[in-house]
C-alpha positions as CSV (number, residue, x, y, z in Angstrom):
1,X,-22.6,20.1,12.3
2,X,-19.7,19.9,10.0
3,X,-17.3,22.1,8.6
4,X,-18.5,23.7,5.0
5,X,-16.5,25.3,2.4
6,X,-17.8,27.3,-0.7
7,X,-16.8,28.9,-3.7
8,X,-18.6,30.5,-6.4
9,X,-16.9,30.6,-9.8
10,X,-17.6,33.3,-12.9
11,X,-16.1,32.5,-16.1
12,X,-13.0,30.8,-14.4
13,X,-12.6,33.8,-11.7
14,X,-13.2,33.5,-7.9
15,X,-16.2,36.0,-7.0
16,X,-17.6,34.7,-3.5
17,X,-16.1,32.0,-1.0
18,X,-17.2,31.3,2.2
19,X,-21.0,32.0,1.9
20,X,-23.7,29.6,3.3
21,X,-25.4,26.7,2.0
22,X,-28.6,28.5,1.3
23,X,-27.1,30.6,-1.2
24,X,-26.0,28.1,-3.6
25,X,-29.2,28.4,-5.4
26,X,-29.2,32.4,-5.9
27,X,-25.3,32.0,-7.0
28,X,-26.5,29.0,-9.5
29,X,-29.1,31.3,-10.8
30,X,-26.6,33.0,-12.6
31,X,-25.6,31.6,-16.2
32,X,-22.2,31.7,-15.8
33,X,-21.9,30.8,-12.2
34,X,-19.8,27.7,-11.4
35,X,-20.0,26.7,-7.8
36,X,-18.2,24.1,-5.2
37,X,-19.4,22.8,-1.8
38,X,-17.1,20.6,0.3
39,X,-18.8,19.2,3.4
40,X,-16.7,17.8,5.7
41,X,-18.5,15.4,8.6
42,X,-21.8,16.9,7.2
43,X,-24.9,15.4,9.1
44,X,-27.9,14.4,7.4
45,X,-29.8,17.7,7.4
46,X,-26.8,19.1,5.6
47,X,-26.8,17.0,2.9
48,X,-30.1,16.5,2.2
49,X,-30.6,20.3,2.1
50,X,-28.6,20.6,-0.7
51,X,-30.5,17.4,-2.2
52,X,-33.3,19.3,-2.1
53,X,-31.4,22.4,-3.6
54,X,-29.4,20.6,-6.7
55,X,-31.6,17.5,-7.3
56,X,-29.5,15.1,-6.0
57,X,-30.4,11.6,-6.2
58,X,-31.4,9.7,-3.4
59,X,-29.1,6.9,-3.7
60,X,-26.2,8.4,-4.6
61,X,-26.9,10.5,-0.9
62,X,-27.4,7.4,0.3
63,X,-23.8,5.9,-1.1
64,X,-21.9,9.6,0.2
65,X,-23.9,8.6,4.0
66,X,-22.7,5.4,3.6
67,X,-19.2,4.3,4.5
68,X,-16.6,2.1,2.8
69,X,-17.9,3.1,-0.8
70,X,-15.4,1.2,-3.5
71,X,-14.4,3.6,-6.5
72,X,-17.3,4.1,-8.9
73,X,-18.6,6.4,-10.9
74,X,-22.4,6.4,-11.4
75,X,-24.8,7.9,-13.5
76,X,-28.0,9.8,-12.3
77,X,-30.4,12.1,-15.2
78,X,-29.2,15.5,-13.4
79,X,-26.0,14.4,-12.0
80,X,-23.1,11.9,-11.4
81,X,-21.6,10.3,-8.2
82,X,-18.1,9.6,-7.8
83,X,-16.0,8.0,-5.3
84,X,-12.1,8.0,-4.9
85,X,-10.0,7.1,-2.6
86,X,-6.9,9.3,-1.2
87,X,-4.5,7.2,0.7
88,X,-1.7,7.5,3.5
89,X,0.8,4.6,4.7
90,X,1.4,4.9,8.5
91,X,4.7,3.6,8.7
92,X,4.7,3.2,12.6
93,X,1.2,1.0,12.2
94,X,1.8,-0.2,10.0
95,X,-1.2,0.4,7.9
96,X,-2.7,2.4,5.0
97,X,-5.3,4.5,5.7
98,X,-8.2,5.0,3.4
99,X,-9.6,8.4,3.0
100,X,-13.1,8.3,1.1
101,X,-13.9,11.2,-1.0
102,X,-17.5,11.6,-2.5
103,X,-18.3,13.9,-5.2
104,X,-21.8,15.1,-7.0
105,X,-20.6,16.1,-10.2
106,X,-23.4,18.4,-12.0
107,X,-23.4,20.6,-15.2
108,X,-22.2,23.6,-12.9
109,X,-21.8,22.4,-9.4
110,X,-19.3,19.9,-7.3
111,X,-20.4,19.3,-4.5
112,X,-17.4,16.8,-2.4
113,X,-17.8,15.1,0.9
114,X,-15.3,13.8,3.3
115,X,-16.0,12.0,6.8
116,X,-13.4,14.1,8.3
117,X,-10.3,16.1,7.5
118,X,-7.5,13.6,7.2
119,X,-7.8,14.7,3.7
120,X,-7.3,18.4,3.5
121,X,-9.1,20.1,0.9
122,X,-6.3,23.0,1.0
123,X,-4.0,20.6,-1.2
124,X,-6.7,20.3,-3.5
125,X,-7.6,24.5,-3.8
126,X,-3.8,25.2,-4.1
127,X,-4.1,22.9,-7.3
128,X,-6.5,24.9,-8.9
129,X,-5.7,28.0,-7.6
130,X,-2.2,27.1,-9.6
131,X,-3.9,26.9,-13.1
132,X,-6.3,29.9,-13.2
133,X,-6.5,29.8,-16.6
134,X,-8.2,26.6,-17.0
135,X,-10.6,27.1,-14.4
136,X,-12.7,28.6,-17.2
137,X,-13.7,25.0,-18.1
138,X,-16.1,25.2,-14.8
139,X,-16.7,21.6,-12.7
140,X,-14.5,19.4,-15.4
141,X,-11.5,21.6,-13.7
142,X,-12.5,21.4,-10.4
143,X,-12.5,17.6,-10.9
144,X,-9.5,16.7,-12.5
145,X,-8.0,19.5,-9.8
146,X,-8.9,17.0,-7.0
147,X,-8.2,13.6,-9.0
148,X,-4.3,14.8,-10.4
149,X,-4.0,15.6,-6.1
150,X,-5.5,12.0,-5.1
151,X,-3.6,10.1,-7.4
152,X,-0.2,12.0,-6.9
153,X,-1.0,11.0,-3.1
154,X,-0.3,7.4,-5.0
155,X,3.2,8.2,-5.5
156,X,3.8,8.7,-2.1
157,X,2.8,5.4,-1.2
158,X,4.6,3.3,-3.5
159,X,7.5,5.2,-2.7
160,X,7.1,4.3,0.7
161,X,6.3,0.3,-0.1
162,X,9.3,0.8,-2.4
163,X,11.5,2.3,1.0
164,X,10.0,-0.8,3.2
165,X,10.8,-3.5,0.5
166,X,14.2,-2.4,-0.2
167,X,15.0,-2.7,4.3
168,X,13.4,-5.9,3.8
169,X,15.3,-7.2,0.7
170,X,18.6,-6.7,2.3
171,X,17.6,-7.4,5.9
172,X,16.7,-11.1,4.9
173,X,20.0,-12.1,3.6
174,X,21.9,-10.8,7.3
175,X,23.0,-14.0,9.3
176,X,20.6,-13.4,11.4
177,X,16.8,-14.1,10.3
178,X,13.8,-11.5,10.5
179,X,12.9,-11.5,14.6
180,X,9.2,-11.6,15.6
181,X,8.2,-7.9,15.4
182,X,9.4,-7.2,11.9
183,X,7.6,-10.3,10.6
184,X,4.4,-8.9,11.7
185,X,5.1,-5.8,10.4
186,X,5.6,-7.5,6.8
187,X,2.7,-9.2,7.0
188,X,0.6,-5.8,7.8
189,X,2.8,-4.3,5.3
190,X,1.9,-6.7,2.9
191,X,-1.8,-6.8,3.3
192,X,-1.7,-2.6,3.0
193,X,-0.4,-3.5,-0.4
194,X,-3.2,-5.9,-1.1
195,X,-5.5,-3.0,-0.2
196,X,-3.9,-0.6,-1.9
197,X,-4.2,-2.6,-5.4
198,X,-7.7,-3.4,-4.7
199,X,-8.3,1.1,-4.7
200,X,-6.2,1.5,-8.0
201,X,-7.9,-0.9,-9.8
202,X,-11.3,0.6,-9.9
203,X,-10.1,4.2,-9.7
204,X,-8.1,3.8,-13.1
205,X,-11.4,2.3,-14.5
206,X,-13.3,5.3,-12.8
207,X,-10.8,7.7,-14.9
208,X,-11.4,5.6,-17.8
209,X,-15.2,6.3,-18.0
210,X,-14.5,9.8,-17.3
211,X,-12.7,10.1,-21.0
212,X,-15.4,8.0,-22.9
213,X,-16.1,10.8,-25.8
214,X,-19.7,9.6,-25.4
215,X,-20.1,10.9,-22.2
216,X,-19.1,14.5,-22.9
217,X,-18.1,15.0,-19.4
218,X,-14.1,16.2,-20.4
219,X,-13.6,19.3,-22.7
220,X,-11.0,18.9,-25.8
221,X,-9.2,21.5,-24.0
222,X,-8.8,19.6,-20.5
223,X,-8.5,16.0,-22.4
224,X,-4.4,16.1,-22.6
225,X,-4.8,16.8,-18.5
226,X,-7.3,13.7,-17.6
227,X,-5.1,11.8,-20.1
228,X,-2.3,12.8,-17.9
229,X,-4.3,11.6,-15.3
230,X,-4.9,8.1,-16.2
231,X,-1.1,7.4,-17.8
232,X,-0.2,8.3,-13.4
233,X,-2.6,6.0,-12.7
234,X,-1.7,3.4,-14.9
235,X,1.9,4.1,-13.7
236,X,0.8,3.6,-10.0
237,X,-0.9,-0.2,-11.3
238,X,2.1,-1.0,-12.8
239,X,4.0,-0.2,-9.8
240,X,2.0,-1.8,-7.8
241,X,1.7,-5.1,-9.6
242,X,5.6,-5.4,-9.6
243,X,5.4,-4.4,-5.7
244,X,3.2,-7.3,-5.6
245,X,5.6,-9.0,-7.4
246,X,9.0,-8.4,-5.5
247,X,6.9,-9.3,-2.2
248,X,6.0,-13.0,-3.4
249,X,9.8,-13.0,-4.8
250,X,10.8,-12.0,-1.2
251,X,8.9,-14.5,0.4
252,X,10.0,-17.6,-1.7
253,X,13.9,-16.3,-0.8
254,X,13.1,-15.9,2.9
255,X,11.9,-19.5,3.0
256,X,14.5,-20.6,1.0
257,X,17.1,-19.1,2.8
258,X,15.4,-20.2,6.2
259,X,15.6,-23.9,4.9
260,X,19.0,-23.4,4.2
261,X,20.1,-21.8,7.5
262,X,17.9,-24.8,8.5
263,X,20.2,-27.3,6.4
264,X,23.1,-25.8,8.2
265,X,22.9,-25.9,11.2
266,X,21.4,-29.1,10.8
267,X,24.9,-30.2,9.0
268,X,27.2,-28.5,12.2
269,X,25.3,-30.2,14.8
270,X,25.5,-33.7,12.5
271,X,28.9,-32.7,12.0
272,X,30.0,-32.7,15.6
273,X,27.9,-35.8,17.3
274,X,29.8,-37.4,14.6
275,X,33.2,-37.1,16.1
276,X,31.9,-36.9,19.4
277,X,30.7,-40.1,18.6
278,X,34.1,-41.3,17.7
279,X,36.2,-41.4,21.3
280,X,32.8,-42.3,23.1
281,X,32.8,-45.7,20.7
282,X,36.4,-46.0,21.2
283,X,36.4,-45.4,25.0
284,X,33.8,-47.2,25.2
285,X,35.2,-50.4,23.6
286,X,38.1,-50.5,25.5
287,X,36.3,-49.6,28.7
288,X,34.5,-52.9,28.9
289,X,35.0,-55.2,31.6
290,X,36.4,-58.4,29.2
291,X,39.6,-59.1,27.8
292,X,40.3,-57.6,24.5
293,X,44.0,-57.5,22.6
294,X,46.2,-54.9,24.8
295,X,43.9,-55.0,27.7
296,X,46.2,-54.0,30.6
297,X,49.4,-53.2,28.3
298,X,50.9,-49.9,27.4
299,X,50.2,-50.4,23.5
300,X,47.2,-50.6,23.7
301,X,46.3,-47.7,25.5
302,X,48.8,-46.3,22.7
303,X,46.5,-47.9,20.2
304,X,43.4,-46.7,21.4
305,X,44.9,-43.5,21.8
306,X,46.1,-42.7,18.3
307,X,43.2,-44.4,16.8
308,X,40.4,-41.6,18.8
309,X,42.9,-38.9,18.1
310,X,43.2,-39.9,14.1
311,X,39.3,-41.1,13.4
312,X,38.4,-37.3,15.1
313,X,41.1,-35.5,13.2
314,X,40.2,-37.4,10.0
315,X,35.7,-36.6,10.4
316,X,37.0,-32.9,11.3
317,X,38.9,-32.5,8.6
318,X,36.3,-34.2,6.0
319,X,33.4,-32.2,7.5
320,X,35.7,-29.0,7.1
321,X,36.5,-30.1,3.3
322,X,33.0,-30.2,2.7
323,X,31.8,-26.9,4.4
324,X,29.8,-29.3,7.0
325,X,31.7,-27.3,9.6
C-alpha cells in the first residue's frame, strides 16, 4: 500500500488534512470544498478507488499506472491528465534522474501520483502554504503551486550543467588531455543533457495549453503567475539549447586541440630522427670499408668531425626557429 496524503480546502483555508480516501466524496459534497490527494507508490486498488469515486478516466489511470509517461496534458469530459517531470543531476553518476509526476486535474479536486518519494511533496505544500491568499482560486493554485516547484527544480540543473561545462572548458586546454574516466563522464554528462531537453520541450508546450483562454482552466487573477511560469520555462529552453550549444563547441576544440597536440609531437619526434639522422649518415660514410678522401688521415677525421657537429647544430637550431622543437 502506498503512502497517501489529503487535504481538504474551504474557500482557500485548510479545514481537514490527513483523512482517508473514502472521505473524499463526503468532503466533495460540499460546494465550496476544494480537495488534494497525493498517492505515492499507490497500487491498483488505490487508484482505481478513487476512479470510481471522481470519474476518472480509464486511460488516463492507465497512463498514471504506466511508467515513462512524456509531458502531456490530455483532455477527458470530467477531467484532465497531466504529466511533468521533476528532475535531479547526480553528479557522482553521472546521470539525471527523472521523477514522473501524474496529476488528475478536476473542477475541485487534484489528485497527484508519484512512484516513490524522490520527489517530496513537502516542497510543493510549503509553496502553497506560502501564498494563502491565492489558494482561494481552488485546484488552478494547487497546480501552478507544484509546476513553479518542478520547474524551479530546472534551475538547479542547468546550474549544475553550467558548473560541469565550465571544469570541462578549462580542463581541455591543460597540457595534459582529458584521461579515460572523465571522458566517460562527459559523454554521460552529455547524454543527461540530451534528456533533459527532450523534458523541457514538451513541458513548456504542456504550460502553453494550460493558458489557451479557450480552455478556461487559469483564472485572470492566477494568469500573471502561470505566465511567470512559462517565461522560467522558456528561460530553462534557452539555457538549455546554448548548453547544447557550448558542448558541440567544446567538442570541436577538444578534437582540434588533440590534432594539434597530435601535430606536435609529431613535429618533435620528426624533429629529432632528423639530426639523429645526421651523424648516423656521416658516421656511417666514413665507416665504410673503401677508400674515400682522408681515409686514414687526421683531417679527415677533422672533417667528418666538424661537418656532424655543424649539420646537427644547424637542423637544431632551424627546428628551434621554427617551434619544431
Amino acid at each position: 500500500m502506498g503512502q497517501v496524503q489529503t487535504r481538504m480546502y474551504r474557500k482557500g483555508v485548510v479545514e481537514d488534512e490527513g483523512f482517508p480516501l473514502a472521505d473524499v466524496s463526503e468532503h466533495l459534497e460540499e460546494r465550496e470544498a476544494v480537495v488534494w490527494v497525493d498517492l505515492c507508490g499507490p497500487n491498483r486498488d488505490e487508484l482505481h478507488e478513487l476512479a470510481t469515486e471522481l470519474g476518472l478516466h480509464e486511460l488516463a489511470v492507465e497512463d498514471a499506472l504506466g511508467p515513462h509517461q512524456r509531458p502531456k496534458l490530455d483532455h477527458y469530459p470530467t477531467h484532465r491528465f497531466l504529466s511533468c517531470h521533476a528532475v535531479q543531476l547526480d553528479r557522482d553518476g553521472p546521470e539525471l534522474i527523472d521523477l514522473e509526476i501524474d496529476a488528475f486535474v478536476g473542477d475541485r479536486w487534484l489528485i497527484t501520483v508519484r512512484d516513490d518519494d524522490q520527489f517530496p511533496m513537502s516542497v510543493v505544500v510549503q509553496r502553497w502554504d506560502r501564498s494563502p491568499e491565492l489558494a482561494v482560486n481552488g485546484v488552478s493554485f494547487l497546480l501552478y503551486g507544484l509546476l513553479d516547484v518542478v520547474v524551479d527544480g530546472y534551475f538547479e540543473v542547468v546550474r549544475a550543467f553550467d558548473e560541469f561545462y565550465d571544469e570541462i572548458s578549462e580542463s581541455i586546454f591543460d597540457d595534459r588531455p582529458l584521461d579515460a574516466t572523465k571522458q566517460r563522464d562527459w559523454f554521460h554528462m552529455r547524454r543527461a543533457l540530451v534528456k533533459f531537453n527532450r523534458l523541457v520541450s514538451p513541458t513548456r508546450e504542456t504550460v502553453s495549453v494550460l493558458m489557451r483562454r479557450e480552455h478556461t482552466v487559469v483564472p485572470e487573477e492566477l494568469y500573471p503567475y502561470y505566465q511567470d511560469v512559462y517565461d522560467h520555462i522558456l528561460r530553462v529552453g534557452e539555457s538549455s539549447d546554448a548548453l547544447r550549444d557550448l558542448v558541440a563547441t567544446i567538442v570541436e576544440t577538444n578534437l582540434s586541440l588533440r590534432d594539434y597536440r597530435q601535430n606536435q609531437i609529431v613535429k618533435k619526434v620528426s624533429s629529432w630522427a632528423a639530426i639523429i639522422a645526421v651523424p648516423a649518415a656521416i658516421t656511417g660514410y666514413y665507416g665504410m670499408n673503401v677508400p674515400y678522401p682522408g681515409s686514414g688521415d687526421q683531417w679527415g677525421f677533422i672533417l667528418s668531425t666538424v661537418t656532424l657537429v655543424v649539420a646537427s647544430l644547424s637542423l637544431y637550431l632551424l627546428f628551434r626557429w621554427r617551434g619544431w622543437l
